[in-house]
ChimeraX commands (.cxc) that place a marker at each C-alpha (Angstrom):
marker #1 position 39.09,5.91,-5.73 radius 0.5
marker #1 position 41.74,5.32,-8.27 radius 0.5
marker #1 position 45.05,3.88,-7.36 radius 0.5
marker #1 position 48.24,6.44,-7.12 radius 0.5
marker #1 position 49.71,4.52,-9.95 radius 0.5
marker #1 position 46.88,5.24,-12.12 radius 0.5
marker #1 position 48.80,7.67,-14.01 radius 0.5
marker #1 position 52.38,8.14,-12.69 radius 0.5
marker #1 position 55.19,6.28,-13.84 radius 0.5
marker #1 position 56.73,6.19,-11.10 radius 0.5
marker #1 position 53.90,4.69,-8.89 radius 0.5
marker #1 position 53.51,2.28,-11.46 radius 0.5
marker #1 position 56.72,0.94,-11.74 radius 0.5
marker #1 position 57.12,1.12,-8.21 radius 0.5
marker #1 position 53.76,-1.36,-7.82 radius 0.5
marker #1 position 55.45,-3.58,-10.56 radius 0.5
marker #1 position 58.26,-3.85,-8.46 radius 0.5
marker #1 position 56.37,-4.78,-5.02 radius 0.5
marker #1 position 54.36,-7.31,-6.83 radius 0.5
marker #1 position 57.11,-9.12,-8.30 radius 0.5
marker #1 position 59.31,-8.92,-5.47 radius 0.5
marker #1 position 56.20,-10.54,-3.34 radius 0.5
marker #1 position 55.86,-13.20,-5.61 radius 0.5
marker #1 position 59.17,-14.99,-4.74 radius 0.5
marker #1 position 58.19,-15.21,-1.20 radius 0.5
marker #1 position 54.53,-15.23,-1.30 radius 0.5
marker #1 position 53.06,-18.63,-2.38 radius 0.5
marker #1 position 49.58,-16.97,-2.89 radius 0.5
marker #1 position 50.69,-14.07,-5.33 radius 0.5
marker #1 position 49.51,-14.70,-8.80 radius 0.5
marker #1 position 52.88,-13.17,-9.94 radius 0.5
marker #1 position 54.71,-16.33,-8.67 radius 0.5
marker #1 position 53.92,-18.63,-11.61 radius 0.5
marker #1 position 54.31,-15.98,-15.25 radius 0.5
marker #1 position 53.94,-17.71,-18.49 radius 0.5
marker #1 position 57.71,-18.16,-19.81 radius 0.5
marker #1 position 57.98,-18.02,-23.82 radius 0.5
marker #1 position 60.76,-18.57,-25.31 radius 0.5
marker #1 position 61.53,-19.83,-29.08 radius 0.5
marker #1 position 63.75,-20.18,-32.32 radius 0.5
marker #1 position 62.39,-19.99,-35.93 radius 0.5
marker #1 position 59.38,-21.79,-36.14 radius 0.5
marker #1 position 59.65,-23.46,-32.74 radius 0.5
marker #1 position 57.97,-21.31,-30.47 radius 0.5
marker #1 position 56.45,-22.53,-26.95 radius 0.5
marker #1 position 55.37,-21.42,-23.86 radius 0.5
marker #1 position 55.22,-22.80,-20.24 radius 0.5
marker #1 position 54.25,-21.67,-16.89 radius 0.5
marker #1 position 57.55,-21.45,-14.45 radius 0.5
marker #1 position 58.55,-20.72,-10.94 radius 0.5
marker #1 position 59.48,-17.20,-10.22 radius 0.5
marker #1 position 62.69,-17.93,-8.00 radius 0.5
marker #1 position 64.50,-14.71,-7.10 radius 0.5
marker #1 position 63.75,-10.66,-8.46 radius 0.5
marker #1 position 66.69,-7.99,-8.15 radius 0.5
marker #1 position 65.43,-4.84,-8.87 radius 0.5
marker #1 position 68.24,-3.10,-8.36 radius 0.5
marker #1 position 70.43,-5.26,-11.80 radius 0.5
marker #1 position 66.60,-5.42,-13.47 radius 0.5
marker #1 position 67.13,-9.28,-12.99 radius 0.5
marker #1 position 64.39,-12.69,-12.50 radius 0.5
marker #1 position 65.48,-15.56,-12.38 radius 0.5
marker #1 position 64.17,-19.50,-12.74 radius 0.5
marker #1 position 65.08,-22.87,-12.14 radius 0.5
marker #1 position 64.88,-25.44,-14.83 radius 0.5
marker #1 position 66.65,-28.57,-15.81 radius 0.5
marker #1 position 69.56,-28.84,-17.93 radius 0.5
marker #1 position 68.17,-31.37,-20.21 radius 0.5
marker #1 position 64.95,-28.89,-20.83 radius 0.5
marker #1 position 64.09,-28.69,-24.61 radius 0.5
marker #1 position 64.13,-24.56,-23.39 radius 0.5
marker #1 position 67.85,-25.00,-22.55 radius 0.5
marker #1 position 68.64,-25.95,-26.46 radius 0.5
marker #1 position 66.30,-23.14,-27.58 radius 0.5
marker #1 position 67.79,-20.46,-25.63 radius 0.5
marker #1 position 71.18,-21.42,-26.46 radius 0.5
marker #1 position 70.27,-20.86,-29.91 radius 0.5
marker #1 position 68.11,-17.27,-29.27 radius 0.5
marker #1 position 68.48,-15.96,-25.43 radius 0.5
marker #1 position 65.65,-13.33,-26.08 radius 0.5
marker #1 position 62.81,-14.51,-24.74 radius 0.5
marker #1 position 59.13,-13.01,-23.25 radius 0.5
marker #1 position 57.63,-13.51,-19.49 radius 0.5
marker #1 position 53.72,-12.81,-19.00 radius 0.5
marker #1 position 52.12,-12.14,-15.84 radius 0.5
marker #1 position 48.51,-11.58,-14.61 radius 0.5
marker #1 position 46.91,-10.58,-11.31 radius 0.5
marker #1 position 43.19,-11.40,-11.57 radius 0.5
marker #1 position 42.27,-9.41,-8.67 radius 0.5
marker #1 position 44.79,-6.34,-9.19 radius 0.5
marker #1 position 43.74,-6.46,-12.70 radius 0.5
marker #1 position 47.65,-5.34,-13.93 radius 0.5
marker #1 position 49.04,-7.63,-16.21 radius 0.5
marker #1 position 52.90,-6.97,-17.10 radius 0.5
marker #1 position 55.01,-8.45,-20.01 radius 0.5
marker #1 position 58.47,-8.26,-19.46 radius 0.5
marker #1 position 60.89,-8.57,-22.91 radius 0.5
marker #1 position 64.16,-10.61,-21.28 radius 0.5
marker #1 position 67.88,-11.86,-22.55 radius 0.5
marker #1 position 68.39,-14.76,-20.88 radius 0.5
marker #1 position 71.35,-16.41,-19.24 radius 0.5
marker #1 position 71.66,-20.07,-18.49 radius 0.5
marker #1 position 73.91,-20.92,-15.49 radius 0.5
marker #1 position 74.64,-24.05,-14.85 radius 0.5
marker #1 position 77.02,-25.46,-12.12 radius 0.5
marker #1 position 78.79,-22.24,-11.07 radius 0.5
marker #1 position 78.30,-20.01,-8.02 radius 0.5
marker #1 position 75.24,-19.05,-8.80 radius 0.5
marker #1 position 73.27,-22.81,-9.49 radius 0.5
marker #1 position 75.57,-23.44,-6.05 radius 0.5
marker #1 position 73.92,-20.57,-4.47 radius 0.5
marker #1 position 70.11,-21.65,-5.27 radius 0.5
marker #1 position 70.62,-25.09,-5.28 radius 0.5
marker #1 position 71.78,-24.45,-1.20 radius 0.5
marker #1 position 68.23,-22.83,-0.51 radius 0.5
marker #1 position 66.05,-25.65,-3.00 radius 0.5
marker #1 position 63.87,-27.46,-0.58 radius 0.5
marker #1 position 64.00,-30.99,-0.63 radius 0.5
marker #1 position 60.90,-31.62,-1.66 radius 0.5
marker #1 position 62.11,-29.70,-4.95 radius 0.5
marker #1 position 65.05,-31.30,-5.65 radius 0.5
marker #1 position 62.86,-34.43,-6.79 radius 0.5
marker #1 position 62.62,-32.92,-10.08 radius 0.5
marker #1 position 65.95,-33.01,-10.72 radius 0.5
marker #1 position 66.59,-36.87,-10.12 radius 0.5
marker #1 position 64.33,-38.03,-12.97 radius 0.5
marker #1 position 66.76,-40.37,-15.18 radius 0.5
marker #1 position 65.86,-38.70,-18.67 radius 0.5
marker #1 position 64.95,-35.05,-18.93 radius 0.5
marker #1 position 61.60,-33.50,-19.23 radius 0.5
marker #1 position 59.52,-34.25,-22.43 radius 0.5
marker #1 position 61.66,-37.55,-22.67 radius 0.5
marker #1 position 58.99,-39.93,-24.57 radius 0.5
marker #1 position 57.75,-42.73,-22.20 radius 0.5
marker #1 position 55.68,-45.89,-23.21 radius 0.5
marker #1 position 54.22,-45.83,-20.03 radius 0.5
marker #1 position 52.36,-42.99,-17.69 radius 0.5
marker #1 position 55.58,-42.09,-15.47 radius 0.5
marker #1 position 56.97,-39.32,-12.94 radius 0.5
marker #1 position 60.39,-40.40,-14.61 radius 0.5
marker #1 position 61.21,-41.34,-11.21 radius 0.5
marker #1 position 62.76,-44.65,-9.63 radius 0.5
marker #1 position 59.76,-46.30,-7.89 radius 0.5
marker #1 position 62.20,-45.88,-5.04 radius 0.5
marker #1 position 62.48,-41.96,-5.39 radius 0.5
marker #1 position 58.82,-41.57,-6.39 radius 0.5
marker #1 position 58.09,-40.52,-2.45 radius 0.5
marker #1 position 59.36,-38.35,-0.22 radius 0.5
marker #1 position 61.78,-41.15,1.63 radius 0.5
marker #1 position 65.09,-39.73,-0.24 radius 0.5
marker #1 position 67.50,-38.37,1.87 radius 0.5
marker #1 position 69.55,-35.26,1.22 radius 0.5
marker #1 position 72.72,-36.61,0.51 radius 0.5
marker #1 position 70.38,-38.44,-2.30 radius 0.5
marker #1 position 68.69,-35.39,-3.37 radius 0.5
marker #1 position 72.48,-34.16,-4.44 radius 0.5
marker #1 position 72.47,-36.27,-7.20 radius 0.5
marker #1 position 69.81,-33.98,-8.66 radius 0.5
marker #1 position 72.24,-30.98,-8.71 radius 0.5
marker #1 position 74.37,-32.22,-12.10 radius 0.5
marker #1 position 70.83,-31.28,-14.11 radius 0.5
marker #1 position 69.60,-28.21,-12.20 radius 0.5
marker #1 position 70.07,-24.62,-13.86 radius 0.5
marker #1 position 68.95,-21.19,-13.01 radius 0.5
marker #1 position 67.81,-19.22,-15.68 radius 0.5
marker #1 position 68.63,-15.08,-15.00 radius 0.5
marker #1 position 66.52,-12.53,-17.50 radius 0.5
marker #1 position 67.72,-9.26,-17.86 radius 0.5
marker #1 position 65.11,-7.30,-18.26 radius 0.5
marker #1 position 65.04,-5.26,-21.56 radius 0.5
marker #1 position 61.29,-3.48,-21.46 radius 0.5
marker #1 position 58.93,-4.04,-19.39 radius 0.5
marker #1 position 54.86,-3.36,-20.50 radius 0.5
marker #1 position 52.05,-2.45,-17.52 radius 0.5
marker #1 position 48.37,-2.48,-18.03 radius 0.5
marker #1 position 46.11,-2.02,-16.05 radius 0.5
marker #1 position 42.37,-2.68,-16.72 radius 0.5
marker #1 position 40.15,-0.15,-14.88 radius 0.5
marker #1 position 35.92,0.80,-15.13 radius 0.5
marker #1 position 37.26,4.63,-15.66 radius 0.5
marker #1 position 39.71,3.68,-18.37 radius 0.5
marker #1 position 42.23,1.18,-19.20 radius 0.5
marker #1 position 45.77,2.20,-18.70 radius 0.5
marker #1 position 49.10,1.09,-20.64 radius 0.5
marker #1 position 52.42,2.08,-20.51 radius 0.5
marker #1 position 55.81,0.75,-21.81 radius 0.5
marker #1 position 58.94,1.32,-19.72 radius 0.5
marker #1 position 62.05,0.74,-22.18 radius 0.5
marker #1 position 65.14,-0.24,-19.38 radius 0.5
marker #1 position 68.16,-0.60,-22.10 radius 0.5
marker #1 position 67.05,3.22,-23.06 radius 0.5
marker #1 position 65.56,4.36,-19.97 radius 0.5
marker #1 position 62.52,5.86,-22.01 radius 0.5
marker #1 position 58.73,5.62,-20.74 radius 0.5
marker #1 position 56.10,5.66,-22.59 radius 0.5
marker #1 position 52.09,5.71,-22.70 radius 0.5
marker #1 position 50.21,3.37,-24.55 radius 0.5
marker #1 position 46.65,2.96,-26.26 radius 0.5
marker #1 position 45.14,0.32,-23.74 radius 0.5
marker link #1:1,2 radius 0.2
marker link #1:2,3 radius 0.2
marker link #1:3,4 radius 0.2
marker link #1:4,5 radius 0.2
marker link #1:5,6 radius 0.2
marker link #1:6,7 radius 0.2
marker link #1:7,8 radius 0.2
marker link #1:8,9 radius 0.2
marker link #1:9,10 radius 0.2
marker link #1:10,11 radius 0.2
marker link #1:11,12 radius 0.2
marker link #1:12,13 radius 0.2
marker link #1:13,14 radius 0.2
marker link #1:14,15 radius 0.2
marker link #1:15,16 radius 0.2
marker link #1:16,17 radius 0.2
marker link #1:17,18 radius 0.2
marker link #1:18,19 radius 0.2
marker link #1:19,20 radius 0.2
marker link #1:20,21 radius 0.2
marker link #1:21,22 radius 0.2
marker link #1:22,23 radius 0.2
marker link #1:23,24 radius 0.2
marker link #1:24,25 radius 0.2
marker link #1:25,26 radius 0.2
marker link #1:26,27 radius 0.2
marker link #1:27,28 radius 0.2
marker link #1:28,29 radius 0.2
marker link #1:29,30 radius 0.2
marker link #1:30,31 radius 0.2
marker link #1:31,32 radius 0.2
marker link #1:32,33 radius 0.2
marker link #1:33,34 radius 0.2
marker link #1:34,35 radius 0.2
marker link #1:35,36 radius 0.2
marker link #1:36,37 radius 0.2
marker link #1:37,38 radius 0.2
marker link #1:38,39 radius 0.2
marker link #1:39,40 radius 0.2
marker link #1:40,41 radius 0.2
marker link #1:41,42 radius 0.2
marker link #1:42,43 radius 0.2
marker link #1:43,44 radius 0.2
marker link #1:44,45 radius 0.2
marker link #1:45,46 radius 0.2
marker link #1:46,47 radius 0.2
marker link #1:47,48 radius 0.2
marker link #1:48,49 radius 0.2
marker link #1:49,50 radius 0.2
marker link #1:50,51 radius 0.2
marker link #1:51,52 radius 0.2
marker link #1:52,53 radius 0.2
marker link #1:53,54 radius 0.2
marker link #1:54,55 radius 0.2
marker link #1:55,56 radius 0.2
marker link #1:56,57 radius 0.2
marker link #1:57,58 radius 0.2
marker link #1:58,59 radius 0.2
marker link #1:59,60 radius 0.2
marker link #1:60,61 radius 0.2
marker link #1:61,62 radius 0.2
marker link #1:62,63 radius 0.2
marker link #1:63,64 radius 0.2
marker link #1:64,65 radius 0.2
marker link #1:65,66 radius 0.2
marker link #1:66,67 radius 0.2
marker link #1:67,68 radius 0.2
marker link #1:68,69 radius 0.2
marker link #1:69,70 radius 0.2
marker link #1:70,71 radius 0.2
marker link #1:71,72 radius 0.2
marker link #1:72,73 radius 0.2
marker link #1:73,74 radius 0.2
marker link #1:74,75 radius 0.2
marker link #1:75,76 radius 0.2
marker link #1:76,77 radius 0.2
marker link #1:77,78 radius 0.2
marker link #1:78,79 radius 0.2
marker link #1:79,80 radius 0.2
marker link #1:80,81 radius 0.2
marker link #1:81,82 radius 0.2
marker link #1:82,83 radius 0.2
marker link #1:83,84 radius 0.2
marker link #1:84,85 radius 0.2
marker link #1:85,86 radius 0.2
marker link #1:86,87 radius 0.2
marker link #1:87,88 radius 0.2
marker link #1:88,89 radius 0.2
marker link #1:89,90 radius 0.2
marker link #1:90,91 radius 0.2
marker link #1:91,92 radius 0.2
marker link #1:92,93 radius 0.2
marker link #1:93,94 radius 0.2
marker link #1:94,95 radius 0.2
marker link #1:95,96 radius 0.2
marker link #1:96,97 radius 0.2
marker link #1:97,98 radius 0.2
marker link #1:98,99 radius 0.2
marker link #1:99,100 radius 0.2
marker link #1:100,101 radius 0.2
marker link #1:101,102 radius 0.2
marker link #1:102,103 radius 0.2
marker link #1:103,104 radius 0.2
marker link #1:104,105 radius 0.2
marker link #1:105,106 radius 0.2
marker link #1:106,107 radius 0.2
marker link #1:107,108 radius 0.2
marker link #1:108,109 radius 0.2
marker link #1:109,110 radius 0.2
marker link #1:110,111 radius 0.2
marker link #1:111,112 radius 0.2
marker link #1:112,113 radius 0.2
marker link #1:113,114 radius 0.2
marker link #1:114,115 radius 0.2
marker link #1:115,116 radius 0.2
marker link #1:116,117 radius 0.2
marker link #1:117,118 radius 0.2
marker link #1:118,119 radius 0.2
marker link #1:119,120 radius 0.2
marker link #1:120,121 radius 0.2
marker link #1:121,122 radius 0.2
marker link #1:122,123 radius 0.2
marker link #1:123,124 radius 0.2
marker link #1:124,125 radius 0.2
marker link #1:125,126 radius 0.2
marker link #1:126,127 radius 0.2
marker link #1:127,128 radius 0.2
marker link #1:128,129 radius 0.2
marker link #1:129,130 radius 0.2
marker link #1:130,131 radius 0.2
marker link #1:131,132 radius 0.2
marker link #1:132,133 radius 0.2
marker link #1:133,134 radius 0.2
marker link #1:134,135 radius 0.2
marker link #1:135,136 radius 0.2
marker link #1:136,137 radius 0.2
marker link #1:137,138 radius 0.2
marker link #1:138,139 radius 0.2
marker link #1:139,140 radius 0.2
marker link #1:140,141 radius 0.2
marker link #1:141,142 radius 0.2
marker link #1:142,143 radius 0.2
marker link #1:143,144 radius 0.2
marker link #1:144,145 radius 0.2
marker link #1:145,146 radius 0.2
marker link #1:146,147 radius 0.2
marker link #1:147,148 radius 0.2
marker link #1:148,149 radius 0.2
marker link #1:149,150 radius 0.2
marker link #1:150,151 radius 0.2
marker link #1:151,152 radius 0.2
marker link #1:152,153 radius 0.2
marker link #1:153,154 radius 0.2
marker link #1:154,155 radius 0.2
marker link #1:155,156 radius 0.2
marker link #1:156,157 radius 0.2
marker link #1:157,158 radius 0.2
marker link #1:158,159 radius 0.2
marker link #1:159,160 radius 0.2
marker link #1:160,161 radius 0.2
marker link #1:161,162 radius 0.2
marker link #1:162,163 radius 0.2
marker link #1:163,164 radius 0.2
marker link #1:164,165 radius 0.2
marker link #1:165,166 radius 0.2
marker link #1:166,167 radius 0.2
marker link #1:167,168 radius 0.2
marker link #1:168,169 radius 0.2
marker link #1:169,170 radius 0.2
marker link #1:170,171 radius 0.2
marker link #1:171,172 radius 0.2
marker link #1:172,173 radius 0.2
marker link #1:173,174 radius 0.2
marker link #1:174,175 radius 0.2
marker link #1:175,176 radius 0.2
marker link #1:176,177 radius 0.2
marker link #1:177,178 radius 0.2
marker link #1:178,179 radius 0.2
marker link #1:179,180 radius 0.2
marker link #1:180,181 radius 0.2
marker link #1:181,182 radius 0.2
marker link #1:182,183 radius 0.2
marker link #1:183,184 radius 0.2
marker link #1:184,185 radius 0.2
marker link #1:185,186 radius 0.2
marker link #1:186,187 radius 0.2
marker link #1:187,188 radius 0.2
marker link #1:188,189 radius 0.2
marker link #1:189,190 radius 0.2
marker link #1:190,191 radius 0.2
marker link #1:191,192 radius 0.2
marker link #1:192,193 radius 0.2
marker link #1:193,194 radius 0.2
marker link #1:194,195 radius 0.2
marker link #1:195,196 radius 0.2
marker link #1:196,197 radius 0.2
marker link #1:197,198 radius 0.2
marker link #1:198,199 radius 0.2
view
């Protein structure tokens, strides 16, 4: 029996919806961790990040990532930016086209940074920033912070390098891979236009 979002737009977008909002709760969903690409001119890179929060109702994900990331620079330089995601067993993948908007101590890092487990903040109290060349193999951590005997009031050091990363959503693009026929559709949010696609 075909799903109800086999060919309604609505269904679908709908099911896009539930599966990213599940993902931010939901350790198991394969939504949680999406492919972030992001890049200017020739420099062009991709890594897998953290789905951290999904408001439907402002078309808005968001991220955390550290200040010092070589993404930061890039997306200072181009905000656009691409986010891939693929459920293996709901056989949908979505790619979402995103402007992105780095925060960085305001309200909003102030908000996040509140509900950031400490076991999370860790990453944030490395000395140099990620992709800093080492000579050695190396967390970046003090031996001393390289465990999980840091208290809180430690952990808050880690706060001057944390950032939340917020994509508006621009266009959103569904398929769905299915043994009666492959389905694709484009949903265009800054001109509220849906399309089908060839699969």
């Amino acid at each position: 029996m075909l799903p109800a979002y086999y060919e309604d737009f609505s269904e679908i977008k709908k099911k896009i919806w539930l599966m990213l909002e599940d993902a931010v709760s939901n350790r198991n969903s394969q939504f949680r961790i999406p492919t972030f690409i992001c890049g200017f001119n020739s420099d062009i890179n991709g890594r897998i990040i953290v789905l951290r929060k999904v408001d439907k109702q402002n078309n808005v994900v968001q991220f955390h990532s550290d200040i010092r990331s070589d993404k930061i620079e890039i997306l200072k330089k181009n905000s656009n930016a691409a986010m891939l995601f693929y459920d293996k067993e709901e056989k949908i993948q979505v790619r979402l086209k995103i402007e992105c908007l780095i925060n960085h101590q305001n309200e909003i890092t102030k908000a996040s940074w509140e509900k950031t487990q400490h076991i999370s903040r860790k990453c944030y109290l490395v000395d140099n920033g990620p992709g800093t060349v080492s000579d050695i193999p190396t967390s970046g951590l003090k031996p001393e912070l390289d465990n999980f005997d840091y208290t809180k009031e430690q952990s808050e050091k880690g706060y001057k390098n944390f950032t939340v990363i917020q994509c508006k959503i621009k266009s959103i693009e569904w398929l769905y891979l299915a043994a009666k026929g492959h389905r694709r559709a484009r949903f265009d949010l800054e001109n509220n236009k849906d399309s089908w696609l060839i699969p």
